[in-house]
Each structure stands twice: as structure tokens, then as C-alpha cells.
DONULO-60761 format. One record per residue (C-alpha): residue number from 1; residue in three letters; x, y, z. Coordinates in steps of 0.25 Angstrom, whole numbers, plus 5000, padded with zeros to 4 digits. Each point is the difference from the previous one (the first is absolute). Layout:
(NUM; Ala; (X; Y; Z))
...
// end
This chain:
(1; Unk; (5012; 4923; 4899))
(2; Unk; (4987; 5002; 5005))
(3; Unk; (5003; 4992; 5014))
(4; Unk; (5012; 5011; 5001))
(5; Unk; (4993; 5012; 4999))
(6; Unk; (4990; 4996; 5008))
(7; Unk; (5012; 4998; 5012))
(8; Unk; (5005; 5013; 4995))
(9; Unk; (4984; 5005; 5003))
(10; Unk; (4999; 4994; 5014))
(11; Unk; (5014; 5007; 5004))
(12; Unk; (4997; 5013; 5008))
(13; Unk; (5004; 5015; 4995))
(14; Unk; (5008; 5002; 5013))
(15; Unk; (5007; 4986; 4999))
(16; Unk; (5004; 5006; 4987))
(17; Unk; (5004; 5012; 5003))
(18; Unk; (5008; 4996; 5012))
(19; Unk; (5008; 4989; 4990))
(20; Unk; (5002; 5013; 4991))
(21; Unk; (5006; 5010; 5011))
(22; Unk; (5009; 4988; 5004))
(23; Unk; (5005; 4998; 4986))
(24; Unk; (5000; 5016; 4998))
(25; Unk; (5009; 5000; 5014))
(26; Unk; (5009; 4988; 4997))
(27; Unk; (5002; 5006; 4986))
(28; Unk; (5004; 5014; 5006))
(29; Unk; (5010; 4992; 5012))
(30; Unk; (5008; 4993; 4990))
(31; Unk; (5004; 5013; 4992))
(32; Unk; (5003; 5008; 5011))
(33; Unk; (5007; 4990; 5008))
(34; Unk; (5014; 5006; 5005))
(35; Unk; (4998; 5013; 4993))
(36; Unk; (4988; 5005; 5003))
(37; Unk; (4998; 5014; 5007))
(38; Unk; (4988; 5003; 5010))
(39; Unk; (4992; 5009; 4989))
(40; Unk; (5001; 4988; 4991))
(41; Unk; (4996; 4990; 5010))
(42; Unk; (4988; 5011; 5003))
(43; Unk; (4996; 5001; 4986))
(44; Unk; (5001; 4983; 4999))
(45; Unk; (4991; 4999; 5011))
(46; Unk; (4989; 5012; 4997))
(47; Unk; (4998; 4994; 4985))
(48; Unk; (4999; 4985; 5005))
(49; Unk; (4992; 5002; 5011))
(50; Unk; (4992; 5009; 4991))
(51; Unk; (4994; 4988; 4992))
(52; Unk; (4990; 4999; 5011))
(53; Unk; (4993; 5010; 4995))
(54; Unk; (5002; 4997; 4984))
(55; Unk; (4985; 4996; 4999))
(56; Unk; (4995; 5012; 5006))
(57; Unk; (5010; 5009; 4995))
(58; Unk; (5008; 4996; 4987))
(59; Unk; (5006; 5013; 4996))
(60; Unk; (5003; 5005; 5013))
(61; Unk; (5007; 4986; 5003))
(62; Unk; (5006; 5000; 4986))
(63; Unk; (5006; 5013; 5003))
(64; Unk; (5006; 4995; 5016))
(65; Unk; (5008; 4989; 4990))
(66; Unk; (5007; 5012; 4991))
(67; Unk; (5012; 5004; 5012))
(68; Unk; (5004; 4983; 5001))
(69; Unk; (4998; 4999; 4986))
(70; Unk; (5012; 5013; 4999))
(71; Unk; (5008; 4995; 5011))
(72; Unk; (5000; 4986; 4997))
(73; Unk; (4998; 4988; 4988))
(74; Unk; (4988; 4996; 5005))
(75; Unk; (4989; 4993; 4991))
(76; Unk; (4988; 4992; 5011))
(77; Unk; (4994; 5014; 5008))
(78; Unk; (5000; 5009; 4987))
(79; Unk; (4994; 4991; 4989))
(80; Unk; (4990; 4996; 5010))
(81; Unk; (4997; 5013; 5002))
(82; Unk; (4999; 5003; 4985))
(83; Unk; (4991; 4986; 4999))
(84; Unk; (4989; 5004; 5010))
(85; Unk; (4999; 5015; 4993))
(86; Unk; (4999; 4992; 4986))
(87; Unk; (4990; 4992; 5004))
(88; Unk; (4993; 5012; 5008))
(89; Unk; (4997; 5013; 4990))
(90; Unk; (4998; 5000; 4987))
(91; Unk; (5010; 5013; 4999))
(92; Unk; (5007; 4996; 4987))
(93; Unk; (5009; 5013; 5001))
(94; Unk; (5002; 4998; 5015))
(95; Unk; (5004; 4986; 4998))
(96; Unk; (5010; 5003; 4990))
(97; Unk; (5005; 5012; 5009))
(98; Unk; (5004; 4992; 5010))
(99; Unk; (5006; 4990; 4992))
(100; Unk; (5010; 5010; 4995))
(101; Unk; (5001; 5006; 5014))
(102; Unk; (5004; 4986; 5004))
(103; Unk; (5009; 4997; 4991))
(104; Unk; (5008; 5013; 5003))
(105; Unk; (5000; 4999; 5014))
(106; Unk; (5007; 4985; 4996))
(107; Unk; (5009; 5004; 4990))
(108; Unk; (5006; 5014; 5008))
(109; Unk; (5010; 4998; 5012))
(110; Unk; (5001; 5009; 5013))
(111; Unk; (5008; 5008; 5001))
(112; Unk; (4993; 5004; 4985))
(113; Unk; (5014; 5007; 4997))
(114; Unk; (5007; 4986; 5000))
(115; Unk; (4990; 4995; 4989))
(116; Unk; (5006; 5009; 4990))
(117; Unk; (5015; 4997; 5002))
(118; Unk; (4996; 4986; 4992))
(119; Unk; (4998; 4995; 4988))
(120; Unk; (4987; 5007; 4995))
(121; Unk; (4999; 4990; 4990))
(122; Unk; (4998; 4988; 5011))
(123; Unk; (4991; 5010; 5009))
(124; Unk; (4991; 5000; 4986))
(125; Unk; (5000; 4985; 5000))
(126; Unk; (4995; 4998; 5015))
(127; Unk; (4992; 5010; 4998))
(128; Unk; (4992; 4994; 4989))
(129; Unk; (5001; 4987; 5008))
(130; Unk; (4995; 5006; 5011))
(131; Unk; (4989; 5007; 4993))
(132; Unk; (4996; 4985; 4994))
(133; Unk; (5000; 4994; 5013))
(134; Unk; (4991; 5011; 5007))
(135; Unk; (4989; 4999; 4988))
(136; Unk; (4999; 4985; 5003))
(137; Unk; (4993; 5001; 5012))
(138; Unk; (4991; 5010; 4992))
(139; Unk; (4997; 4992; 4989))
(140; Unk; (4996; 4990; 5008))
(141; Unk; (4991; 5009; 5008))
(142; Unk; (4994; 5003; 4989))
(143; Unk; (4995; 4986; 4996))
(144; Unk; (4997; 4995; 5014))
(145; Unk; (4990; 5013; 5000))
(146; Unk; (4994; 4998; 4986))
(147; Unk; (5000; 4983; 5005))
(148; Unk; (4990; 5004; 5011))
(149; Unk; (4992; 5011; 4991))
(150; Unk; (4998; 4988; 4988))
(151; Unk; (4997; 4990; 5012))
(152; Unk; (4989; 5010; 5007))
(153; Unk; (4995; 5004; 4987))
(154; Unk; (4999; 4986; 4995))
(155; Unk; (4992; 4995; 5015))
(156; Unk; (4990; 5014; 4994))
(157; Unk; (4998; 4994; 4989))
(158; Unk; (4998; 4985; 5004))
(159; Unk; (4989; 5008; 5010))
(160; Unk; (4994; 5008; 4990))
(161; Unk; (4999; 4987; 4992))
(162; Unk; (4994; 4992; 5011))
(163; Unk; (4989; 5010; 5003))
(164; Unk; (4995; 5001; 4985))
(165; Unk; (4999; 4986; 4999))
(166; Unk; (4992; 5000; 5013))
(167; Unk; (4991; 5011; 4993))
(168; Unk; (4999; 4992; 4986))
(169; Unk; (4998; 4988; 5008))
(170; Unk; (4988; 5005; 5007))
(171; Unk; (4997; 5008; 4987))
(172; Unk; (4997; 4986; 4993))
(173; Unk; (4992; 4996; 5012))
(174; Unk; (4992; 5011; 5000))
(175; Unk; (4997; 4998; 4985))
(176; Unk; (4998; 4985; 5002))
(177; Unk; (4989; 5002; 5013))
(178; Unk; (4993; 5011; 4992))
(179; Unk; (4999; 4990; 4988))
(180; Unk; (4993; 4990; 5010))
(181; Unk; (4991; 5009; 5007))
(182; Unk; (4997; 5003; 4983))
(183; Unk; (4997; 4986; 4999))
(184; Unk; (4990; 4998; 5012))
(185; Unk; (4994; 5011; 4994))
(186; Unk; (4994; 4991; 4991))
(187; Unk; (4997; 4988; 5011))
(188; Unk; (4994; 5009; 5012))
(189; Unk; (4993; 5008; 4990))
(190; Unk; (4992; 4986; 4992))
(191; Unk; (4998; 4995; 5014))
(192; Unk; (4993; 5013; 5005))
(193; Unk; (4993; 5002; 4989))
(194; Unk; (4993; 4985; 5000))
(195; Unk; (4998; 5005; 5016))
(196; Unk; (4994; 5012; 4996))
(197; Unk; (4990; 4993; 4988))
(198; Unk; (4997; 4989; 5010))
(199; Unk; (4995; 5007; 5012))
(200; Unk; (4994; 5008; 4989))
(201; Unk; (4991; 4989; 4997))
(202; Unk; (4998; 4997; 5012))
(203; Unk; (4995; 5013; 5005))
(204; Unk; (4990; 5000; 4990))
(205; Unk; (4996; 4985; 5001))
(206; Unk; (5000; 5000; 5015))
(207; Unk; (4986; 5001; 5009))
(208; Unk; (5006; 5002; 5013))
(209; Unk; (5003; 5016; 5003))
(210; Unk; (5012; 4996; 5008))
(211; Unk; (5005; 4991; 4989))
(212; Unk; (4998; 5011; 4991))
(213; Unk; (5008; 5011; 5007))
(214; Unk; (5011; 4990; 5002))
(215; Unk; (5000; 4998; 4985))
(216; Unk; (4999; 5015; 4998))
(217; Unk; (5011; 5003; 5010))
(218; Unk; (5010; 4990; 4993))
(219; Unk; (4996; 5005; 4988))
(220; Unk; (5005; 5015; 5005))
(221; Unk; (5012; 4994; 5006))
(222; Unk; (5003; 4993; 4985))
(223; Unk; (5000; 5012; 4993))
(224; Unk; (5008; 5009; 5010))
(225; Unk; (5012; 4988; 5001))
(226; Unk; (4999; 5001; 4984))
(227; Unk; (5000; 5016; 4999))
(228; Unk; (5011; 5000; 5011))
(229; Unk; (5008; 4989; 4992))
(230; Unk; (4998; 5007; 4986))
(231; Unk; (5006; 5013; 5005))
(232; Unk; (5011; 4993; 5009))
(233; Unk; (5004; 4994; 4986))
(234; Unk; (4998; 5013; 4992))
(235; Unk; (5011; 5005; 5010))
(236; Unk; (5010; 4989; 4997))
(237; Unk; (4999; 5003; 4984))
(238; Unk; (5001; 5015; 5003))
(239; Unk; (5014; 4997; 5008))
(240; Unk; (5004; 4995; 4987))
(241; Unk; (4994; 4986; 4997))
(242; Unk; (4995; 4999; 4985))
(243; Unk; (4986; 5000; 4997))
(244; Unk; (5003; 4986; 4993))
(245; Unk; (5003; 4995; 5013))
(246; Unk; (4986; 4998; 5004))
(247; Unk; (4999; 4990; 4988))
(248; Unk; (4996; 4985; 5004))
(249; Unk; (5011; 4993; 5005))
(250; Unk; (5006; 4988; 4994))
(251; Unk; (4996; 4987; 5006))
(252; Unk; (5004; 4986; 4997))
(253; Unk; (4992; 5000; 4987))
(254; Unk; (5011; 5007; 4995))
(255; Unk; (5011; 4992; 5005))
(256; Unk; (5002; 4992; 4987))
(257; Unk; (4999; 5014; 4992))
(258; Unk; (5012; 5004; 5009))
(259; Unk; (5008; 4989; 4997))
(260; Unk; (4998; 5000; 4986))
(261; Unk; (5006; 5014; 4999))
(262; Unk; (5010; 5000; 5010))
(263; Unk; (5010; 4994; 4989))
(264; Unk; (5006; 4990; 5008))
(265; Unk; (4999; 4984; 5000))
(266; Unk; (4990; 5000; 5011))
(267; Unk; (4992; 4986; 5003))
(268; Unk; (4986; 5001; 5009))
(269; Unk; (4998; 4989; 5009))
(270; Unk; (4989; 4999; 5011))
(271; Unk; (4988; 5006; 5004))
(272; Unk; (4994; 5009; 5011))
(273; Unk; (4989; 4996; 5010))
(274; Unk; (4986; 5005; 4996))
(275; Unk; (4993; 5012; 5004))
(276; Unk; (5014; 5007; 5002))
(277; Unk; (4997; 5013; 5005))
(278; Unk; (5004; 5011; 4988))
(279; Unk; (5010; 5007; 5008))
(280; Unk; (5008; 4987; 5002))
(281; Unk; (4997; 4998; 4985))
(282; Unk; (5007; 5013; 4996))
(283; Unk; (5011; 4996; 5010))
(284; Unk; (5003; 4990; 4995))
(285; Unk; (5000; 5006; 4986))
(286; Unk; (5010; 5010; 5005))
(287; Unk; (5008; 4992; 5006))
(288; Unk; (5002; 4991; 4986))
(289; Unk; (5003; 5014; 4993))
(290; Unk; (5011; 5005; 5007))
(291; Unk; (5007; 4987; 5000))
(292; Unk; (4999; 4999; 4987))
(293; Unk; (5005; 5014; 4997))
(294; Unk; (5012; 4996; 5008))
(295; Unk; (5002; 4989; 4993))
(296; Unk; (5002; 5007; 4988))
(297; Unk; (5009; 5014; 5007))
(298; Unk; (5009; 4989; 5007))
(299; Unk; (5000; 4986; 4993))
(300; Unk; (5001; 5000; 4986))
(301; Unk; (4996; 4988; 4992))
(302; Unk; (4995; 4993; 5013))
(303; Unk; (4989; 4991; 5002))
(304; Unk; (4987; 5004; 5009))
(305; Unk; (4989; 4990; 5007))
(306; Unk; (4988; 5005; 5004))
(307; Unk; (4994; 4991; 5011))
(308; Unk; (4986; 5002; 5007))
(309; Unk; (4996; 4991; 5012))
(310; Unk; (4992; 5000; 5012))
(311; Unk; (4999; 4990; 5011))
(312; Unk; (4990; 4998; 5013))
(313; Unk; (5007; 5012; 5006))
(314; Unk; (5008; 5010; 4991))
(315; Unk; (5000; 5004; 4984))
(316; Unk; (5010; 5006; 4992))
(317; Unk; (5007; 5002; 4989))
(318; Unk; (5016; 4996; 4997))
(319; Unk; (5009; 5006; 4987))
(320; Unk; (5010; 4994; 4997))
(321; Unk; (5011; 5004; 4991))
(322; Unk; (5012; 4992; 4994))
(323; Unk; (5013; 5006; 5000))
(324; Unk; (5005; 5009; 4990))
(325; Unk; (5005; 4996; 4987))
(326; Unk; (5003; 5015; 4994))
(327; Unk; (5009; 5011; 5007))
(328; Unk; (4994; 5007; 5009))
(329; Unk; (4997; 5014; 4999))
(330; Unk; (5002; 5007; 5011))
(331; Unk; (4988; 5007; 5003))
(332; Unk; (4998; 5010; 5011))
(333; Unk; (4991; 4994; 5010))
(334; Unk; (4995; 5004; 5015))
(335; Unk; (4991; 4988; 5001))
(336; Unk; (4988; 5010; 5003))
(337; Unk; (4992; 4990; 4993))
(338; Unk; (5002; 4991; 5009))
(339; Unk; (4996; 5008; 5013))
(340; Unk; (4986; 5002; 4991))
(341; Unk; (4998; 4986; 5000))
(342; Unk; (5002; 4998; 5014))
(343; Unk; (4990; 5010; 5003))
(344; Unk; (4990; 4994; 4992))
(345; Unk; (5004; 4986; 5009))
(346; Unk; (4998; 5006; 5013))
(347; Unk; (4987; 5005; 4995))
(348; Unk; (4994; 4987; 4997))
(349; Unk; (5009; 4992; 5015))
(350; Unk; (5008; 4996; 4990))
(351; Unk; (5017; 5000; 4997))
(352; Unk; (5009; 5002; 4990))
(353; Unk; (5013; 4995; 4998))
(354; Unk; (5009; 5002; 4989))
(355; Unk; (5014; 4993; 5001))
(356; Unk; (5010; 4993; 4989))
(357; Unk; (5000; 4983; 4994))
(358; Unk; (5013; 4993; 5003))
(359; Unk; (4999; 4997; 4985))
(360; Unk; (5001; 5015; 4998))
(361; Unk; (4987; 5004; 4997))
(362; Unk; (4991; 5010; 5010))
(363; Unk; (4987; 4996; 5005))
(364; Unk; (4988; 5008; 5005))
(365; Unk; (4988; 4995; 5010))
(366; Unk; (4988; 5004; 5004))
(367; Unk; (4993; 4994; 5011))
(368; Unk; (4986; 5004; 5008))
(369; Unk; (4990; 4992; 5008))
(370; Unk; (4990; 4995; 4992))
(371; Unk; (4989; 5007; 5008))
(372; Unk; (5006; 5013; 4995))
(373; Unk; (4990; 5012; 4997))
// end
């Protein structure tokens, strides 16, 4: 079906147009062949050549067809017509006037006083037949029109849906760099300080004037970048941080606490190199928690490994996580934790990769030189 419309879609209006106006012509020849008069064949003509037009002007060509339509039983040039002014207006009324004015000009014959020598009864009869068949093309109008609304209303939608993911994606970044600068907060400013008290001491214990306006100078320079980095973090809290943010960070002390309450079967394996910087540590440290927390949203009942290790080159950490043994809930996710933690990689050099067990289980790394600051 889908290979179809699309050859229907690379078909050209005019082609199509052109095969109509033959049909409309044919269609017309065969009933007015041996009796046809020159008004009739000039009505025939002047309504199937009108279909030309029927994009650009569907009533006008739907009113060219009403004279073949009363001279002869044609059926190709007017439900065409009544088709493209279906699918053109949304003018119920109009619509269901043609139709009616359609189905008259089927049902009465010229010269109009032959028509009521009949039998009424019959001329009733074609008439509602007429009136049926003129209300096909309408109906169906209708809902090739209302297809094309739900199909451009539904491409909106997917749009507007695209764009607020894109605005809560970068929403969750945002939130997840202001939470970092939050926690250099507390490494830059335990650094600067111990800069600050040492050239301090240093201007006090130095004989040397030059070394002693060195150490004052440094000194300044200390307290300006901790003055600067105090009011850059007051900003990030007053653009809606929590004051509890500024709170020490969790390091890999605080591992095992994690673990304990994370409520799932986890076993700790491995250790970390020494002298780990602490933003590593808590990288590390976030890392472990949001895999854990997936574990618990998308595998129920599964088994989790927790695996430090460190080489000449790289540490890390691997979770591991066995397959479920529960039904899963489905829980909504957009895997915004994720992009955090990759974040928090590139920051330290590093890379983050997240991908499914063939035993059916999900695992999550953390890799980063082992020089990383």
C-alpha cells in the first residue's frame, strides 16, 4: 500500500488531469454516438475539457458538467467535478447543494416535458439513485480533506513534541552543569583558600621585599577569584538551585552507604587507584547511583555488580545488572540521566557507555585516564 501511494505521489497533476479529460471525453463519445446533436457535443466538450481547470476552479468546473450531465448519462466528468470541490471547501451546505443539483440534472431528460409523460414512480427511483451516486464522490471528499488535516495536524504535533523534548533535554543539562559548577565550588574554593593562607604566610615570613609583594599580590589575586566564585555560585542558587546543594558532595566513602540502601542484591568488587582526584570520586559515585536507580525502575528482581578497577592507563567503574526476574513496569524514561553522566565523563577525558548483556542484563562503564584532574 505504501509502495502504491507513493507511485500515485510521483504521478504529475497534469498527467492526471489529462487521463481524466480523456476518460470525461471517451465517456461523453460513447453516449452521444449516433444521436448526438452539435449543442450536446458542445456541452460534452466544454465540461470535459473543463477538468483542466478543476484544481483551480472546482465549482465553476462542476457547474460546466451540469449541461452533459442533462443531455446525457454520463458519470467520469461530473463526479470528478463533485470529488475535487469535496475535497477543496469545507462548505457543508454548498456541497450538499450540488449534490442535489447533480442528481437532478441526472435524473430530468430534455426536452424537460418528455420527463413527465413517464412513469413518476421510476423518475423517483433514479432520482434517489442519482442523488446516491452524486453524494459518493462527496463523502469521499470529505474524508480525503479531513485525512490530510489529521495527517498535517499529526506532523504539528510530532514537531511540537520534538521541540519540547529538545527544550527538556537541554533543561536537564542545564540543571546537571549548574550541579557541577555547584560542586567545584567546593574544590576551587578549598584550593584557593589554602593559596590564599599560604602566600599569606609567606608574606609574613619572607625577607625579601620582592618576594613579599609577590606573596601579597597572590594573596589579592586568592581572595578576588574566591569573592568572584562565591557570587557566580549565589547566582546559580538564585536561578533556582537549593541552598542544600552547596552541601559536601558524596565521595567513594559513601559508596558502600549507597549500596546498602539502594535495595537491590548489589556486590562491590575492586578498588580505585589512590589519590583519586574528588571529582572523579563523585563521578564515579553518580555514576553507581543512576545505575542502580535503573536497575530498580527497569529490571525488577535483577542482580547488580559493582566493579572498581584501574590499570597503568584508565580507571573506572562497570555495573552490571542480571536480567529481570519480575515484570517490568513500564516506567517513563528519556534517559536524561544518562546524558548527565556523560557530562560528567567528558569533564574528567573520559567515556561513558551504556549498552544491554546478551544474557539480558544492561551494563554501564566508566572509563577515564588515570591522570584525570
Amino acid at each position: 500500500m505504501n509502495t502504491g501511494r507513493a507511485w500515485w505521489r510521483r504521478v504529475p497533476p497534469w498527467a492526471v488531469d489529462t487521463g481524466l479529460v480523456m476518460l470525461a471525453a471517451l465517456d461523453a463519445w460513447i453516449n452521444l454516438l449516433g444521436e448526438g446533436t452539435p449543442v450536446m457535443w458542445a456541452c460534452a466538450a466544454v465540461g470535459s475539457a473543463g477538468l483542466f481547470l478543476r484544481r483551480r476552479f472546482p465549482l465553476t468546473v462542476f457547474l460546466l458538467t451540469l449541461p452533459m450531465t442533462l443531455f446525457m448519462d454520463v458519470a467520469v466528468a461530473p463526479i470528478a467535478a463533485l470529488y475535487t470541490l469535496a475535497a477543496s471547501t469545507r462548505n457543508r451546505p454548498l456541497l450538499a447543494g450540488c449534490a442535489l443539483l447533480n442528481a437532478v440534472a441526472g435524473t430530468l431528460a430534455w426536452p424537460l416535458s418528455d420527463e413527465f409523460d413517464g412513469d413518476r414512480t421510476w423518475t423517483l427511483v433514479q432520482f434517489v439513485y442519482a442523488l446516491a451516486t452524486a453524494f459518493a464522490p462527496v463523502l469521499f471528499g470529505q474524508l480525503v480533506q479531513a485525512r490530510h488535516d489529521v495527517a498535517r495536524r499529526l506532523v504539528e504535533v510530532k514537531e511540537a513534541r520534538e521541540h519540547e523534548r529538545a527544550l527538556y533535554a537541554q533543561t536537564v543539562l542545564a540543571r546537571e552543569r549548574a550541579q557541577l559548577a555547584r560542586e567545584m565550588h567546593d574544590v576551587v574554593s578549598h584550593q584557593v583558600s589554602l593559596i590564599a593562607v599560604q602566600a599569606g604566610a609567606l608574606q609574613m615570613a619572607a625577607k625579601d621585599p620582592d618576594a613579599r609583594e609577590a606573596a601579597r599580590t597572590i594573596r589579592t589575586l586568592s581572595s578576588n577569584t574566591l569573592d568572584e566564585l562565591r557570587h557566580m555560585v549565589t547566582l546559580l542558587r538564585a536561578s533556582g538551585g537549593k541552598a542544600t546543594e552547596l552541601a559536601p558532595q558524596p565521595t567513594l566513602a559513601d559508596l558502600q552507604q549507597l549500596i546498602a540502601n539502594s535495595g537491590i542484591e548489589t556486590t562491590l568488587t575492586g578498588e580505585l587507584p589512590p589519590g583519586i582526584s574528588t571529582t572523579a570520586q563523585r563521578t564515579v559515585y553518580r555514576t553507581v547511583q543512576e545505575a542502580l536507580t535503573n536497575v530498580r525502575k527497569h529490571a525488577l528482581g535483577a542482580r547488580a555488580e559493582v566493579r572498581l578497577w584501574h590499570d597503568v592507563h584508565h580507571f573506572g567503574v562497570t555495573v552490571t545488572n542480571t536480567a529481570p526476574t519480575r515484570p517490568t513496569v513500564a516506567l517513563p524514561s528519556a534517559r536524561h540521566g544518562l546524558i548527565g553522566l556523560k557530562e560528567r565523563a567528558e569533564l574528567l577525558d573520559g567515556t561513558l557507555t551504556a549498552e544491554p548483556t546478551p544474557e539480558g542484563g544492561y551494563e554501564i562503564e566508566l572509563r577515564a585516564p588515570a591522570l584525570s584532574d
